[in-house]
N, C-alpha and C positions, 0 to 999 in steps of 0.2 A: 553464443548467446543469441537469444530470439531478436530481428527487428524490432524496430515498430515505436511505440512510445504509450504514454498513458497520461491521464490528469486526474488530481481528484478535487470535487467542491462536494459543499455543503445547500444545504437548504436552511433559510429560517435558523440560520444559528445566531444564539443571542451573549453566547461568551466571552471575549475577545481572547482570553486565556486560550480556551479550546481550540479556535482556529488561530492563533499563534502557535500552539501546539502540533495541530493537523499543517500547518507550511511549513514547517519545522522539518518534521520526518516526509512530506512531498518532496521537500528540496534533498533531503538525505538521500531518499533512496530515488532521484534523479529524476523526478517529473517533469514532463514539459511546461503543464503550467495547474495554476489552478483554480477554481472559480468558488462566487458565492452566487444562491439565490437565492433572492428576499430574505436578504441578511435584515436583523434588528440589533444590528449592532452599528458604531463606528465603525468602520473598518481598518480605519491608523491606529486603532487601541492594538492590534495585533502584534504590533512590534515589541510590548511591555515583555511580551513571552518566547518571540522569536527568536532567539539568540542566535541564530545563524546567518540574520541579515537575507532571508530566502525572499526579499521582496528585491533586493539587487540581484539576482540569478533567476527569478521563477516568476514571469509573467503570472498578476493576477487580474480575473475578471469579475466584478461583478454586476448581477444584470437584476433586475425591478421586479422579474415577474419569472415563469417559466417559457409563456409563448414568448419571449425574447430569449431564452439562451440557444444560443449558436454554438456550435461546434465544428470541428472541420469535419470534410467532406470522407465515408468511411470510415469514422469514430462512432465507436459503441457503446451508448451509454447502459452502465451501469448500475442500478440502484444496491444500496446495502442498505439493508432492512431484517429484521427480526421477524418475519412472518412466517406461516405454513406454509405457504406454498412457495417460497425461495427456496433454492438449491443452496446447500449446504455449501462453506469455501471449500473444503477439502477435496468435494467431488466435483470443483466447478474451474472447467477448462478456460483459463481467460483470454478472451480476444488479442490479438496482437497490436490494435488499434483501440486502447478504451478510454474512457472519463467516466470515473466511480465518484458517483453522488451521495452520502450522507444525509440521514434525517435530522433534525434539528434533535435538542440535548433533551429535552420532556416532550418528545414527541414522534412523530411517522412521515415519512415523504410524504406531499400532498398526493391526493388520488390523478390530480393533470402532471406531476410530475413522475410519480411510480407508471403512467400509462403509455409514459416517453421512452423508458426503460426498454431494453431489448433482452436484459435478463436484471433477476431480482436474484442476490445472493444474501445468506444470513451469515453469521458467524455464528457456529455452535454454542452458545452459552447458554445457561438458565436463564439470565436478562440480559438484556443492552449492558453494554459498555460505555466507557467514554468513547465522542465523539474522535477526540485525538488518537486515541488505543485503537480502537475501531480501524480507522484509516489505517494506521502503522499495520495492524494484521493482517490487512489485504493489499497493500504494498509487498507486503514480507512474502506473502502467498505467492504475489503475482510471480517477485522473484525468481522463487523457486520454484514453479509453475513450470513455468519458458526457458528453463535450461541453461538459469546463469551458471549453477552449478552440476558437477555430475550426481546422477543417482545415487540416493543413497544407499550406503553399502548394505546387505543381508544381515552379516552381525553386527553384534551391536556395538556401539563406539564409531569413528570417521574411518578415513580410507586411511590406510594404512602406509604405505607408499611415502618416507620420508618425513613421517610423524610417530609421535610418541600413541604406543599400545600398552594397555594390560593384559600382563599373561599369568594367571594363577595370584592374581592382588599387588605384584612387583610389577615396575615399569621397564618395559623394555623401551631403546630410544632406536630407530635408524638412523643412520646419520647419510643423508643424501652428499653430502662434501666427501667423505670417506668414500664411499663406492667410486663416486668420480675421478676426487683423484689415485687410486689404484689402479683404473683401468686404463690412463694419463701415465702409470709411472713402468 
């Protein structure tokens, strides 16, 4: 598995569901921390939705404006945005060091905040998605990006190797404990 770490905030989000939602899946899938700017929300409204408690594990920051967000030192920020001229997630190699920023929920990162950005990614859809979705899919991406898992296999279905396969619509099972202990007896 790749280094490194990641965070993800929002911009101008005025939910508290959604970013309950969005610290929800940052804490899931293991962020170091994660931010808001120029939230128009409470920000303690978050926990109505958080059921993970991810304010006890996952550092959150928020800051007033954009020329106040700080980042550490070789952290890349991010924008996710719905634009033309964003790279698609599919095709987009993700930094080992990033903080993926969010647009607010009826709206576009600000132009001083998208111009902070060192890449701008979209998510393939016809429109926006939820703020929370959104996150969770570039999370998932980053994942799988940086080689938490191996490549996926040529055919189609998982790897094979100690999992259940379909052969002609019947399941065949291996059983990783049987080969072991046989080679054991």
């Amino acid at each position: 598995m790749a280094r490194g770490y990641f965070a993800v905030g929002v911009e101008g989000i005025s939910k508290p569901g959604n970013l309950g939602n969005l610290l929800r899946s940052a804490h899931a899938f293991g962020a170091s921390f994660a931010f808001a700017v120029t939230p128009s929300l409470d920000t303690r409204e978050m926990h109505l939705v958080d059921t993970s408690d991810s304010e006890s594990s996952l550092p959150f920051y928020t800051y007033p404006d954009v020329a106040s967000l700080v980042l550490p030192r070789d952290c890349c920020l991010v924008g996710v945005e719905l634009l033309d001229e964003a790279v698609e997630l599919p095709s987009f190699r993700h930094p080992t060091r990033a903080a993926y920023v969010l647009g607010p929920e009826r709206g576009e990162l600000s132009p001083a905040l998208a111009g902070r950005c060192q890449f701008l990614v979209k998510i393939p859809t016809r429109f926006c998605v939820n703020v929370g979705v959104a996150g969770a899919l570039v999370m998932y991406d980053r994942m799988v990006c940086l080689g938490r898992y191996a490549e996926r296999p040529v055919r189609v279905g998982g790897p094979t190797e100690g999992t259940a396969t379909h052969i002609h619509g019947k399941q065949k099972i291996r059983n990783r404990v049987r080969k072991h202990a046989s080679r054991d007896s």
